[in-house]
N, C-alpha and C positions, 0 to 999 in steps of 0.2 A: 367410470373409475378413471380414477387421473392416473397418468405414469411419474414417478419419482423422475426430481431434477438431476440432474446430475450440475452436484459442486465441484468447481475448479479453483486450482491452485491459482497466483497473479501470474505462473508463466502460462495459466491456461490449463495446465496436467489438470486429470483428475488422479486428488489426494487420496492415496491410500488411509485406509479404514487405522483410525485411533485410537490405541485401545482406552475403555473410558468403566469407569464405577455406573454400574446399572443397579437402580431399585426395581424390585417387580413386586407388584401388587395384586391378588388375584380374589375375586370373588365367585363365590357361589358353589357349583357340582363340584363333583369329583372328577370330571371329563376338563371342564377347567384347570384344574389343579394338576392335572397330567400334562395340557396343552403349556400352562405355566413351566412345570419343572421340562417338557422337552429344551421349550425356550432357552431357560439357564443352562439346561448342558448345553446347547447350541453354544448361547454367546461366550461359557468358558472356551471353550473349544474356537472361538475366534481371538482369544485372547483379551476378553473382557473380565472385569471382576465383579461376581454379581454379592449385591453388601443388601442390608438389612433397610425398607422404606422410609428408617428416620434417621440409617447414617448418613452419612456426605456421599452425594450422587450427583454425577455429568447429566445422567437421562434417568428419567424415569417413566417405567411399563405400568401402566392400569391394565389387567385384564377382569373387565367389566364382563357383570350379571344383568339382566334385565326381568326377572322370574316375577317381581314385583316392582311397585313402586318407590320402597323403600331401598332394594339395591340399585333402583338408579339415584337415587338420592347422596347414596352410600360411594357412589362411581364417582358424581361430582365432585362430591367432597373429598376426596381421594387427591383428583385434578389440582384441587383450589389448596391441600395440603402441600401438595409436592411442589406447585407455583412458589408458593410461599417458604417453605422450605431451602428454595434455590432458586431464585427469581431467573437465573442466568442458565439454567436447565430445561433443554429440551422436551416435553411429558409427550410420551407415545399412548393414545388410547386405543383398547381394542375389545374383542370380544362382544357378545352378545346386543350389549347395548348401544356400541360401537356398530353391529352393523343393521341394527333398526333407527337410530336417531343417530348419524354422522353430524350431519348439519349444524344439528344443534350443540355435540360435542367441540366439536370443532373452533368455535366460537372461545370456550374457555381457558383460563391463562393459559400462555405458554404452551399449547396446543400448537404440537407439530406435523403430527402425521395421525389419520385416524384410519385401523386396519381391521378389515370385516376379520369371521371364523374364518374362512379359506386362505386371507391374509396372512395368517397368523405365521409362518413360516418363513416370510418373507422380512419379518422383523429384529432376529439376529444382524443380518445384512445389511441390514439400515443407519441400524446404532450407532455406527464410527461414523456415518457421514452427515446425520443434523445436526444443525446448529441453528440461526435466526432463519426471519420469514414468516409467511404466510402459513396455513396450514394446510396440509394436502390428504386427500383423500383418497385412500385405495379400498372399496369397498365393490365387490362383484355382486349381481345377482345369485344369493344362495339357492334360491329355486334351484337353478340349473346345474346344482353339482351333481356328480353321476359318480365320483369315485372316492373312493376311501383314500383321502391324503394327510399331509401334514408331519409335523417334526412329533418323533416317537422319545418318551423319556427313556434314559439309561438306568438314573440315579434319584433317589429322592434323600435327599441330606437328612439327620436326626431322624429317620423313619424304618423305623424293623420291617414295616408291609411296602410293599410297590403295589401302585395302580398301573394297570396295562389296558388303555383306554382302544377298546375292537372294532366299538362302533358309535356313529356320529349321526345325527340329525333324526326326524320323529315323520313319520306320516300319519297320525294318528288326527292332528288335529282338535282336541279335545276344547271346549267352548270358551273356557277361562285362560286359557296357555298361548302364549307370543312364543315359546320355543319353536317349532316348525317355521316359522318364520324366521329366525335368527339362528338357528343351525340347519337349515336346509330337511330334503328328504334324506331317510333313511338309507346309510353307506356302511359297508360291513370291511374290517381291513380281511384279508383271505387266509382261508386258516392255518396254511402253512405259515405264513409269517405270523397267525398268533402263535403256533407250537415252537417258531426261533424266538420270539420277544421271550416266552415262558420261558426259555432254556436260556437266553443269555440272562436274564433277574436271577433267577437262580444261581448261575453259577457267578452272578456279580453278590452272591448272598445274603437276598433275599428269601428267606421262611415261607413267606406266606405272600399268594399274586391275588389284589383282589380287580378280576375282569368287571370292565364298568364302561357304559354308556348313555346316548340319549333316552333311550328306547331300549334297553340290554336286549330285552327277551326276540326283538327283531332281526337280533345277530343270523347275517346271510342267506336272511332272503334275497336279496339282490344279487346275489353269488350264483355261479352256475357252474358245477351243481349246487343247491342249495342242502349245507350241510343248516343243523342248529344247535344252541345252548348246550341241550344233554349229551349230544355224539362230541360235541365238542371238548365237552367236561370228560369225558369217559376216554378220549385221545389223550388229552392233557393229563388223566390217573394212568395212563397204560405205561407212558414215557418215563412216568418214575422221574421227572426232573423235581419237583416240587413238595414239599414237607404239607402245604396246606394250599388252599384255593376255594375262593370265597367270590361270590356274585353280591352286585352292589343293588340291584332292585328288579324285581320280575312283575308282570303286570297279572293281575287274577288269572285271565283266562292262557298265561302262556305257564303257567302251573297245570302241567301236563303229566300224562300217567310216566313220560318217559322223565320227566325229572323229577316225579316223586320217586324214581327206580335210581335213581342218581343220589339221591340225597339218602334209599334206606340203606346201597352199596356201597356206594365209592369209599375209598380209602385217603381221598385225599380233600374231598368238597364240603367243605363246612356246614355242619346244621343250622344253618343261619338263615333266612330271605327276609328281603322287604318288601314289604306287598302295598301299594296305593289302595286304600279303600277312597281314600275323597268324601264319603256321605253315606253315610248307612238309612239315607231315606230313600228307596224307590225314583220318586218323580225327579228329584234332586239330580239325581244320578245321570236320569235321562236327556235331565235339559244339560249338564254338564257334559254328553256325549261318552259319555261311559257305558259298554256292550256289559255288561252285569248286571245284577240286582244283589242285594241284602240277602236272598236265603241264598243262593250261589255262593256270594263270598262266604257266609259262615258256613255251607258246607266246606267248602274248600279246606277254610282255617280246620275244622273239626277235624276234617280226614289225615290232612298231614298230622297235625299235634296226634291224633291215637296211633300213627301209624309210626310213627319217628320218634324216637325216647329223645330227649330234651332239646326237642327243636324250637328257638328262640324264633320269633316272627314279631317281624315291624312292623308297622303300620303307618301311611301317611292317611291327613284330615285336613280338609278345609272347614274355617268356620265362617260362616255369613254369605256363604253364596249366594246369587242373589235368587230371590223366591223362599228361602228359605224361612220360616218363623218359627215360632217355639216346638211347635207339633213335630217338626221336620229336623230343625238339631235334637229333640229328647228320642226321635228313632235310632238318630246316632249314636248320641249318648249308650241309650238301652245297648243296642246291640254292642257296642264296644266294652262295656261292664258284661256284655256275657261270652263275650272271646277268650280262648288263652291264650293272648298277644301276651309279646315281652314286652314292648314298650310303645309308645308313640311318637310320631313327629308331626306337630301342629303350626298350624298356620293359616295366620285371617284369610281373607277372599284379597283381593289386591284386584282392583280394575288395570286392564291390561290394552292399552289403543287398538285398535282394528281389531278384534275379538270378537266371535259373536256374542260370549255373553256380554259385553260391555255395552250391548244395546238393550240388555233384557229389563222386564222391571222389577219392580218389586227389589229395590237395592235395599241393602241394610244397613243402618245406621255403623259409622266406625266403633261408635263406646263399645255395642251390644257385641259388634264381630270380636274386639278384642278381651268381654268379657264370658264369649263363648270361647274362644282359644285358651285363656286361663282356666276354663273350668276342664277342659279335657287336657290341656297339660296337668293338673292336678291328677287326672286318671291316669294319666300316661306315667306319671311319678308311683303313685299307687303301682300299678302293672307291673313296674321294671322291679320294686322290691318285693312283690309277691313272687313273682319268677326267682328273683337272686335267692330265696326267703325257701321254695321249694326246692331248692339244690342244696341247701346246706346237709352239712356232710358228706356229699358225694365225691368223686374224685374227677377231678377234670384237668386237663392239658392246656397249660399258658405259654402263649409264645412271649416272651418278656420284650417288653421296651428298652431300646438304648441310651433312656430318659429315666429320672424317681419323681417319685411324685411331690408337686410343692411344697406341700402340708406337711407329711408326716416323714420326705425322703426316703422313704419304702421304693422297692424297685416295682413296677408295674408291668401290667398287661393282659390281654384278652383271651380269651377263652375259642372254641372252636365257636362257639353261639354266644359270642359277642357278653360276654358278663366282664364287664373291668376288674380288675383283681388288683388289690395291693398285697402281695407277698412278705409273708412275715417267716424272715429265713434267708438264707442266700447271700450272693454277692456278687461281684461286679463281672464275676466269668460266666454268671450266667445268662446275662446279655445276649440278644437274636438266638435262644437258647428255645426248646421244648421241654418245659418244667413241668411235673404233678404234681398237685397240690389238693389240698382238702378244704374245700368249699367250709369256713367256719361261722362268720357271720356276715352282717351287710350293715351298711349305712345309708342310705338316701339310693337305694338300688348298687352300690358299687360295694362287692363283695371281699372279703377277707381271705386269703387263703395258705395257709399252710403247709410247705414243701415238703413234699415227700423227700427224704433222704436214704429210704429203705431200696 
């Protein structure tokens, strides 16, 4: 890792920091999108202005995905946008793709500074002082992180929900995945300072916290003592800081008796989860490095749904792993038509560099992987409006948006188990508001709902 230069004025001083119009640009998680919005409060808070990726910008922030192929594609183009945008502007890249391929970023226009995940803090600070030059690289060994750091967001602009991102990096290793490599091992922030981040979103009012990480369901093992997820959830309901509180993804087997005790109790933790299935084929499964099988996870699925009244459950899929032929995605299929999942989120195989599966064989042709992903998005769309389909008439609780919706200018928003709602009713005081409403119909899984005013 290179150390930043230090730019001098012609008496020699080093110039103080200018304040300057920053774009940021963020792909990919929702750990991103947190590391993104700390960034903006940072750099307001230096006295920058942070403006929209195709207004007029001094610099501009990539924070780069690397999950596939296609978000690095999506990172370049990004780069060679913002180049071109304002040839005479500095572009900062960072983030995931940023700290597995520097080298190669580094090379594209206007490329000033390229800053790994552990970086990423160090980037407010930076801003006022690039200008021309060569481009430099601050990129550490992620292996070796050992603690939970980093710039914490305050604020999330036009957003009713805040992410409060706990925990960072995966030791999981799984055959298809570059993320361990590019967010390091598993770092937990400690739980007293999750219960102040919860209490200051709140009383900056925010409704509803949704906790989000690499790996969520790994939250503090590395901690000593080692609290987790459920004791954590069940701290966060005792506090009474928060109206609702939501987990962004759990992995099968960290769906445990104590957080199925969380999810039938709590007062404040949403019926929601998202759960990785990846392949509902056995072998699949195996060579993907996945500790599960297909009757595991549909038990799991079955126990929570009879156990929990209208608990919404995601599901992630790859399609075209490699090994995979017809026999091995129709197990998938099969089993995913006999779930009562809410919905899905699908996605081809993406060959990922130094991976093991990227040496396996048996590849699958591009058309077929993306004409298996169309076909269980097709299911996934199915799913989400049979679920919205079986609530109609029920009563449920939306936290509204401080957004309408484009179409129809209806005020919006989500349900405790994630059902989008256009509210037909209301007005503009009920905004970051807890409204009921009566589930009445649905369109394409996004459901209609009815304000109670009684």
């Amino acid at each position: 890792m290179s150390k930043p230069r230090e730019r001098h004025s012609p008496d020699g001083s080093i110039p103080p920091e200018s304040p300057r119009r920053v774009a940021l640009a963020t792909l990919g998680c929702k750990v991103n999108q947190c590391d993104s919005a700390a960034m903006a409060d940072r750099l307001r808070q230096l006295g920058h202005t942070v403006v929209g990726f195709d207004a007029e910008a001094d610099v501009f922030v990539i924070n780069t995905c690397t999950v596939t192929a296609r978000t690095d594609f999506q990172s370049r183009q990004l780069v060679r946008r913002a180049a071109r945008r304002n040839p005479d502007a500095p572009v900062i890249v960072t983030g995931c793709y940023a700290q597995v391929a520097p080298d190669l970023l580094k090379g594209l226009p206007n490329v000033r500074l390229v800053a790994g995940n552990i970086e990423k803090d160090l980037i407010p600070g930076l801003v006022g002082t690039l200008n021309g030059g060569p481009a430099e690289v601050l990129v550490r060994d992620i292996g070796q992180a050992r603690n939970f750091s980093g710039l914490i967001a305050d604020r999330f602009p036009g957003r009713t929900r805040a992410f409060l991102k706990i925990q960072d990096g995966c030791n999981a290793w799984c055959s298809y995945c570059i993320v361990p490599a590019a967010r390091g091992p598993s770092r937990s922030m400690p739980e007293d300072q999750v219960l102040e981040r919860v209490a200051a979103l709140a009383a900056a009012g925010y409704r509803e916290i949704v906790l989000t990480g690499i790996h969520l369901g790994a939250w503090g093992q590395d901690l000593t003592p080692s609290p987790d997820i459920p004791s954590l959830v069940r701290r966060i309901g005792d506090a009474g800081q928060t109206g609702r509180l939501r987990l962004s993804s759990i992995e099968p087997l960290e769906v445990n008796e104590e957080l199925m005790a969380c999810l039938r109790d709590s007062t404040v933790l949403c019926r929601h989860l998202h759960i990785p299935l990846q392949s509902g084929d056995d072998r699949i499964l195996a060579a993907m490095g996945r500790h599960y099988d297909r009757e595991f996870f549909r038990g799991r699925v079955e126990r929570l749904v009879s156990e929990i009244p209208d608990l919404a459950i995601g599901v992630d899929v790859m399609a075209g792993f490699p090994g995979e032929g017809d026999h091995e995605f129709e197990n998938t299929m099969a089993l995913l038509r006999e779930l009562p999942v809410a919905y899905l989120h699908v996605f081809p195989y993406s060959e990922r560099p130094n991976t093991a599966a990227s040496g396996m064989p048996g590849k699958v042709e591009e058309r077929v992987r993306a004409a298996r992903a169309a076909e269980l998005r097709g299911l996934g769309l199915a799913k989400r409006e049979a679920f919205v389909k079986r609530l109609s008439g029920s009563r449920q609780v939306v936290l509204v948006e401080e957004s309408r919706d484009r179409k129809t200018g209806c005020l919006k928003g989500f349900t405790g188990n994630y059902i989008p709602v256009s509210l037909q009713g209301g007005g503009k005081s009920m905004m970051n508001r807890f409204v009921e409403v009566v589930i009445e119909s649905d369109e394409a899984g996004i459901a209609t709902g009815r304000v109670c005013h009684e």
